[in-house]
C-alpha positions in Angstrom: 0.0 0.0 0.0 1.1 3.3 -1.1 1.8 6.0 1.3 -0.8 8.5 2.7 -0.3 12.4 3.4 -3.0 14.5 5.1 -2.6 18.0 4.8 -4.9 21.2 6.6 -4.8 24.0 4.0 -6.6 27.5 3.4 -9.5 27.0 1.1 -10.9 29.7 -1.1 -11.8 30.8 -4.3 -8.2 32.4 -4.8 -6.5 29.4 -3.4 -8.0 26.1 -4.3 -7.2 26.1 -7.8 -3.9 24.6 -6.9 -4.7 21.8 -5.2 -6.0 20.3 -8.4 -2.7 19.8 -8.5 -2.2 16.9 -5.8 -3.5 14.9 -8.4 -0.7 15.2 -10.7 2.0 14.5 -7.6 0.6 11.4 -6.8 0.6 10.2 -10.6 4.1 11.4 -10.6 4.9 9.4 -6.8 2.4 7.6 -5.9 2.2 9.3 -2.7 -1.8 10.2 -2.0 -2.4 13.4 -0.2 -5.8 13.6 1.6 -6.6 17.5 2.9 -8.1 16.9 6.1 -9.0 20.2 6.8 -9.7 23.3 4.7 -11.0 26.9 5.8 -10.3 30.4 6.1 -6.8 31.0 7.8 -8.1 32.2 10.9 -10.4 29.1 11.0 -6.8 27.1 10.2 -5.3 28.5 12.5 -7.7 28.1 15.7 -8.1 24.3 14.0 -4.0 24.2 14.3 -4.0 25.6 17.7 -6.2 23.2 19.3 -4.8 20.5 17.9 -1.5 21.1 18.8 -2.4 21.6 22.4 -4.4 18.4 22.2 -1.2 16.8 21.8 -0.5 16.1 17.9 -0.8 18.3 15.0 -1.1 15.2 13.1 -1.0 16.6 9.6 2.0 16.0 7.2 1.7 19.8 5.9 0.0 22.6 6.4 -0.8 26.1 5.5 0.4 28.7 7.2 1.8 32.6 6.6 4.8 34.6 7.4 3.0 36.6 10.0 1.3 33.2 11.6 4.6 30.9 11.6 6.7 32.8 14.5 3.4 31.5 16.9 3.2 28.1 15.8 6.0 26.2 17.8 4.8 22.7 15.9 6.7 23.8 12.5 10.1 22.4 12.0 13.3 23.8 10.1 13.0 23.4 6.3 16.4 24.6 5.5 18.1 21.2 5.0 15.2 20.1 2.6 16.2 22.3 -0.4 19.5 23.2 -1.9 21.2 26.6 -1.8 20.2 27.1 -5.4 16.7 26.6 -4.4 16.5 29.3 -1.8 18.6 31.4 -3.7 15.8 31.5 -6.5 13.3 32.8 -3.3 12.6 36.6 -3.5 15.4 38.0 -0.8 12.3 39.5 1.1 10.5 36.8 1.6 13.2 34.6 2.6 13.8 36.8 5.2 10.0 37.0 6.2 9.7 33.1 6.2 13.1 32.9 8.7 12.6 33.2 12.6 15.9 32.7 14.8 18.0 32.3 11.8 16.2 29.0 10.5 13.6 28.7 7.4 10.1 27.9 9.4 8.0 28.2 6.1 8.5 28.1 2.3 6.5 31.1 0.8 3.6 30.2 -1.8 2.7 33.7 -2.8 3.3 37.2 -2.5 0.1 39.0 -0.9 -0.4 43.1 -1.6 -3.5 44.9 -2.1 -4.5 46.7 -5.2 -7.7 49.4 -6.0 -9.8 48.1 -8.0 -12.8 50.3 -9.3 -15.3 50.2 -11.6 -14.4 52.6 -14.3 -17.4 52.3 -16.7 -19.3 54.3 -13.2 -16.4 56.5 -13.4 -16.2 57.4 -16.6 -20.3 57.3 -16.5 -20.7 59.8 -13.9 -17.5 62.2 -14.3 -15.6 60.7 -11.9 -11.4 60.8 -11.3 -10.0 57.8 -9.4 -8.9 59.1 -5.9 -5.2 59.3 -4.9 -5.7 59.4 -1.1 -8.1 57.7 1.2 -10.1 61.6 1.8 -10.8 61.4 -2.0 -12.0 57.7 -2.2 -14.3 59.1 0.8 -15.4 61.8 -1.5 -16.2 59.5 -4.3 -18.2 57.0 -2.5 -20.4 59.9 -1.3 -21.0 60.9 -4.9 -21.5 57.0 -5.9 -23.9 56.8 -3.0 -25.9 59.7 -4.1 -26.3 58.2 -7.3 -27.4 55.2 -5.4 -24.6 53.1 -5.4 -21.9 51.9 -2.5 -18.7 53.7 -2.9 -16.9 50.9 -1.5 -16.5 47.7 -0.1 -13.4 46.6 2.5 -13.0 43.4 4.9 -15.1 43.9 7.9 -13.3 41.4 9.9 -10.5 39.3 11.4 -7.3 39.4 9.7 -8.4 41.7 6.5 -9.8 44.4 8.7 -6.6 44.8 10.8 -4.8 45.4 7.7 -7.1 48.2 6.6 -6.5 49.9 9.8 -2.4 49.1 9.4 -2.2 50.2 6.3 -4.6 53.9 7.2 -2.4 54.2 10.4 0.7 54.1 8.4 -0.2 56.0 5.5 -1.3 58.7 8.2 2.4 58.8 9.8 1.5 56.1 12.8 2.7 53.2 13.9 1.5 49.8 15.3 4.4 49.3 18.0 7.3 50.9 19.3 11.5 49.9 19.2 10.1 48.1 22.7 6.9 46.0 20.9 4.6 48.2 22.5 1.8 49.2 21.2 1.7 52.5 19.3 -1.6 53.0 17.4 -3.8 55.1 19.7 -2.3 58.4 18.2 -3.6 60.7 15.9 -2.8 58.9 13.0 -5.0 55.9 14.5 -7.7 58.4 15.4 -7.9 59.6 11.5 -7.5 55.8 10.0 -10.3 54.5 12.5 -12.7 58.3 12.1 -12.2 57.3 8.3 -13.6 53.6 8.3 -16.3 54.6 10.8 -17.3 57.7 8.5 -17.9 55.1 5.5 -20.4 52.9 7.9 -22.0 55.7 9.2 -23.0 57.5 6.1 -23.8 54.3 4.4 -20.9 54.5 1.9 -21.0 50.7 2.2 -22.8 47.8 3.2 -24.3 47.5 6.3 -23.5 43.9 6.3 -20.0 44.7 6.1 -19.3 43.5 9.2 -19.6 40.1 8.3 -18.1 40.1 5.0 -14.3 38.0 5.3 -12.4 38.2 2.5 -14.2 36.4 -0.1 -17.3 38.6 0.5 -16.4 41.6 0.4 -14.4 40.5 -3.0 -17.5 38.9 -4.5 -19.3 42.0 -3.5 -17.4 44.0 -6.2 -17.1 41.3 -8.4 -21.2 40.6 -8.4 -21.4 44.3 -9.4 -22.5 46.0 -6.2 -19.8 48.5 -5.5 -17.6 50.7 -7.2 -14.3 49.9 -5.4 -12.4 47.4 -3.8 -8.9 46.9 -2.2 -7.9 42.8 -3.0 -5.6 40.5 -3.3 -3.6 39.2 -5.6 -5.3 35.6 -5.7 -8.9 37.3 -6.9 -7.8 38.8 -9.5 -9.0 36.1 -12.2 -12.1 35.6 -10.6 -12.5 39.6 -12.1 -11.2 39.4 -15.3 -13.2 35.9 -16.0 -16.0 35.1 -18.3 -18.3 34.5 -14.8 -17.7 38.1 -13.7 -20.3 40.6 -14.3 -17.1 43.4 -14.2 -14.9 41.7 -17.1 -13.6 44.9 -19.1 -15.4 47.3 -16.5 -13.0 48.0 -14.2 -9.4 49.4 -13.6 -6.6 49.3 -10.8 -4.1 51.0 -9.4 -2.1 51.1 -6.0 -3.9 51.7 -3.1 -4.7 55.8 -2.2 -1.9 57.7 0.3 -2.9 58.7 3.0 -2.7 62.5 4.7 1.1 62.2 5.4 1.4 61.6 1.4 2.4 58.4 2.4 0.9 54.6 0.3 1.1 51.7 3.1 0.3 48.5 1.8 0.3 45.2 4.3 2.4 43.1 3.0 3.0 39.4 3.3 3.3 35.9 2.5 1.1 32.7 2.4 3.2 30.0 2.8 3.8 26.2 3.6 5.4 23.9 6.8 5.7 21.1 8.1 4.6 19.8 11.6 7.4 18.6 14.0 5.0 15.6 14.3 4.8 14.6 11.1 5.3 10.8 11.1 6.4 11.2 6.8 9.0 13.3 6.7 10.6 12.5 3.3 7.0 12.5 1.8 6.3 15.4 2.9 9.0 17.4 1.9 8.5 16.2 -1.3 5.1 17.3 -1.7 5.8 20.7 -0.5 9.2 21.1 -3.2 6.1 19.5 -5.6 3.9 22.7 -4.2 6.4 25.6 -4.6 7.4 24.1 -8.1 8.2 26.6 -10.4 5.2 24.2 -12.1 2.8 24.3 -10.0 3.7 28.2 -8.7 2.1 28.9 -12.3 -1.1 27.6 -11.3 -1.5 30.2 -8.6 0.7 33.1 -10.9 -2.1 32.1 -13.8 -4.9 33.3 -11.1 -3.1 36.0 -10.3 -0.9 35.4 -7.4 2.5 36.8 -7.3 4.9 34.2 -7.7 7.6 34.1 -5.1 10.4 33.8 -7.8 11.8 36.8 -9.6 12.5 34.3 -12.6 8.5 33.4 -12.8 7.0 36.8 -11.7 9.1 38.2 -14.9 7.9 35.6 -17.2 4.7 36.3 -16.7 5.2 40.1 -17.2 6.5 39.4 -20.3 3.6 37.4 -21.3 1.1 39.9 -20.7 1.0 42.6 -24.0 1.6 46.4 -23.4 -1.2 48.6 -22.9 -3.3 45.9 -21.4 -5.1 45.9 -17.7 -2.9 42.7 -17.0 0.4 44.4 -17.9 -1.2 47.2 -15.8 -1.5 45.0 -13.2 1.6 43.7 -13.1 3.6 47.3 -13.2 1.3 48.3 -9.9 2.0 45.4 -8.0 5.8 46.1 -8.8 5.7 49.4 -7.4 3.6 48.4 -4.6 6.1 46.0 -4.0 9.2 48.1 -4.7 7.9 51.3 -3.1 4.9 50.7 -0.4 5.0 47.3 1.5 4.8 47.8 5.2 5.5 44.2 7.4 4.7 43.7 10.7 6.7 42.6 13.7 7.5 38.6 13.9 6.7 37.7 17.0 4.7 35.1 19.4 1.8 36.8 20.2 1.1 38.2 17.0 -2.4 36.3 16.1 -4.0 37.2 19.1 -2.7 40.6 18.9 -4.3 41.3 15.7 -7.7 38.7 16.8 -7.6 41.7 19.9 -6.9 44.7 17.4 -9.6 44.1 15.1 -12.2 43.9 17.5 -12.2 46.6 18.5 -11.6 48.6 15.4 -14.7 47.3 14.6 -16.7 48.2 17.4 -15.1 51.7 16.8 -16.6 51.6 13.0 -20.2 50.2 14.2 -20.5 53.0 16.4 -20.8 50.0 19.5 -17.4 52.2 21.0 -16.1 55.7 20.5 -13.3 56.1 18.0 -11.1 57.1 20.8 -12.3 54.3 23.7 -11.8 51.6 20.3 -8.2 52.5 20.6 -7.7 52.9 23.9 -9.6 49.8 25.0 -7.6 47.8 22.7 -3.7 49.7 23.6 -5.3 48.4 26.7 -5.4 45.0 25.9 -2.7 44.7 23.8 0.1 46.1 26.3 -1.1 43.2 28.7 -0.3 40.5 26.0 2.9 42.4 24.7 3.9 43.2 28.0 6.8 40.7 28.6 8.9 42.6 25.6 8.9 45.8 27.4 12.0 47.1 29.5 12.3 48.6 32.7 
């Protein structure tokens, strides 16, 4: 009997197209993978958690991400598995990203940055320019709305809805922590970023249900044709430009708007793969995940849009896409964004509660539940008690 890998992934419109893949790798071995578990990452991640302090992980692979790997103590050192050519062909910044305490914890599968994307058949329809900082995209939406339309649509949740505030905070001149991890955000510049996405609720600039939508609804939201614009990822970009989308050849991009400072902040990071310290395969596994981050199979995910992790791959498929078109377009902003506006957080232990504790309250500051200024300060509150170990006396 052959052998057997199970595997916990993120699942997801922008994300399961590769794992029609596993298909082909166990033509090519014989080596089955089951996926045990699939879900969004925070989902994975609780799933991973509890597991792990049940005991076993008890998955051969898993999903994880750059900013989620320095909390998950079951992940072992991949370093040995590939060769120095190999991590050589890894974008420099990402290496670095996927490496805690000097060791590789994580092999990268993407590269995730936002774009704008807006609808510019309503643009050009009703006069409008596309907005270069967050107070114009306010200013649009209110014209959208007035012709009866939502403005704009972000993540009203969890991971996605931290990143909206990181990126505002930023773009305003803030910061999330200090040189002692300590929590920086309730400033003026987190005031503004919060007052923004709390003015967009309140005046009804977008959905009310936006407090529920995780990442793939408030992309199909856009995509179904119910907003103007959008800040996405890489991933969802073919589910836009495909025959199923009601927007094919309706919309534009461009980097995301800057905020009062002048300043573009874009959250920046990396989905990625490991390997459990459990795992009982060890050789199998390692060579499904060199299968996985195949310059091969990396295509799958760079053909729906994903930014491929090797400058070799992310360069071919530039040069595939013809001049003057929205995917060439597409490919010059995320460059930029990438060369020019990337903003990472902090690696450390705590950092998935910290941002489960930080979006909370952001988004009782937007519902109007809190004030803008108890939002922050309840959660610096809670924060400094969970990041309180890396301060100094």
């Amino acid at each position: 009997m052959g052998k057997m890998l199970s595997i916990a992934v993120i699942g997801g419109p922008a994300y399961d197209p590769l794992y029609r893949e596993l298909d082909k790798f166990q033509q090519q071995t014989g080596i089955k993978v089951n996926i045990g578990f699939k879900g969004s990452h925070p989902e994975l991640n609780q799933h991973l958690r509890n597991r792990h302090e049940s005991g076993s992980v008890g998955y051969d692979l898993v999903s994880t991400h750059t900013k989620y790997a320095p909390s998950q103590s079951f992940l072992m050192p991949l370093d040995s598995l590939f060769s120095k050519f190999e991590l050589d062909e890894l974008n420099p910044m990402l290496r670095e990203l996927a490496t805690i305490g000097g060791q590789l914890m994580s092999f990268p599968r993407n590269v995730d940055v936002r774009l704008l994307y807006y609808r510019s058949d309503w643009f050009e329809e009703l006069g409008l320019q596309y907005p270069f900082t967050w107070e114009q995209l306010v200013q649009v939406s209110q014209k959208l709305r007035k012709a009866g339309r939502f403005g704009f649509v972000f993540t009203g949740r969890e991971s996605g809805l931290f990143g909206t505030f990181y990126e505002l905070l930023t773009s305003a001149g803030g910061e999330l922590f200090d040189e002692q991890l300590q929590p920086a955000f309730d400033s003026n510049a987190g005031e503004w970023g919060l007052s923004l996405l709390r003015q967009l609720f309140e005046e009804g600039l977008v959905p009310k249900e936006l407090p529920s939508f995780h990442y793939d609804e408030a992309s199909s939201f856009f995509r179904d044709g119910h907003c103007a614009m959008v800040t996405d990822w890489p991933g969802y970009y073919s589910l836009y430009a495909g025959a199923e989308s009601k927007i094919a050849e309706r919309f534009d991009l461009a980097p995301l708007p800057a905020g009062p400072t002048g300043k573009t902040a874009v959250y920046g990071g990396s989905h990625s793969f490991g390997i459990p310290c459990d795992c009982k395969e060890k050789e199998a596994a390692a060579e499904l995940l060199r299968f996985l981050v195949s310059e091969e199979v990396q295509s799958v995910d760079a053909e729906h849009g994903h930014i491929p992790v090797r400058p070799k791959l992310l360069q071919s498929m530039k040069q595939s896409s013809s001049s003057g078109t929205i995917e060439m377009k597409r490919w010059d902003a995320l460059e930029k964004t990438l060369r020019d506006f990337v903003i990472i957080p902090p690696k450390f232990q705590e950092y998935p509660d910290v941002e489960e504790k930080l979006w909370q309250f952001m988004q009782k500051g937007i519902t109007g539940e809190l004030s803008v200024k108890n939002s922050l300060r309840a959660a610096y509150d809670e924060i400094s008690r969970l990041v309180s170990r890396y301060r100094k006396p």
